[in-house]
N, C-alpha and C positions, 0 to 999 in steps of 0.2 A: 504494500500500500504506500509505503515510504517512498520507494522508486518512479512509481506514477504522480505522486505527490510534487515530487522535484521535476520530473518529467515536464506536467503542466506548468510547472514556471518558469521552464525554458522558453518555451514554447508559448507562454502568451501576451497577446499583444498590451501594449499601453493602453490601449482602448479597452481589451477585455478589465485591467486593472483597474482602470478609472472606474467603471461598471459596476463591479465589485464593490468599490470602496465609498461609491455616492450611496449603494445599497445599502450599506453599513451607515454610512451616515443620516441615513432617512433613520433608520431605524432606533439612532438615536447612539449608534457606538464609535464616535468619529476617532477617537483613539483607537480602537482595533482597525480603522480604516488607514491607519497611516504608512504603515509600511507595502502596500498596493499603490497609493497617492506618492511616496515618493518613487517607485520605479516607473510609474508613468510619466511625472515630473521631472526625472533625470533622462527619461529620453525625450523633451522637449512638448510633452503636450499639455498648452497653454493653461486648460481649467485644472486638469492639476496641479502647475506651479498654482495658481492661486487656491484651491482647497490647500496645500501644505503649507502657504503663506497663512490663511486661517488659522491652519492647527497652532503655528507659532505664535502668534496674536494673539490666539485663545488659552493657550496653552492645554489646549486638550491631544492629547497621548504625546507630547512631547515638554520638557521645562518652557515658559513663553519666553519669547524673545521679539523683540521689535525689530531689531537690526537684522536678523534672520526671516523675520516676516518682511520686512520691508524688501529685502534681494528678491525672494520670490514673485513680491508682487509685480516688484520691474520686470522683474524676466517674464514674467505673464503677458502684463500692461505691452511691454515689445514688442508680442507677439500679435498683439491688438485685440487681448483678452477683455471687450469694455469693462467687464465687473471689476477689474485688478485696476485699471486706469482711474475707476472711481474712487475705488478702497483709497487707492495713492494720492488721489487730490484729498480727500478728508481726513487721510492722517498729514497732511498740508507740506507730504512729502514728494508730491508730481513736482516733473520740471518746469523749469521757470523761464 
């Protein structure tokens, strides 16, 4: 079971991760969601970085951090993630 277990997380996509981890988060476990939100965010997909820019900001399943929230959100914002460009004007940390 262990071998299929590793198997499918070679094998899937950012997207399936992201899937998973909003599923979780609907459900109210955004900390069990994080470690699927960051492998989809380390391979570049937008609503990711910004769900793990959350988690840091919230500090839910990870210590909070601003400075770590705030990277993520740029990297989102970038990508032309609108919600991560918003989050970023209202912590009055968009560009100028």
């Amino acid at each position: 079971m262990a071998v299929l277990e590793g198997l499918g997380r070679l094998i899937s996509s950012p997207q399936a991760d992201l899937r998973r981890a909003l599923a979780l988060i609907e459900a109210g476990k955004r900390p069990a969601a994080f470690k699927q939100l960051a492998r989809a965010a380390k391979k570049g997909l937008p609503e990711a970085q910004y769900q793990i820019a959350r988690s840091y900001l919230e500090g839910a399943g990870v210590p909070p951090s601003a400075i770590e929230g705030l990277r993520w959100l740029e990297r989102s914002a970038e990508q032309g993630f609108l919600c991560a460009g918003r989050a970023d004007q209202r912590t009055g940390q968009g560009h100028r």
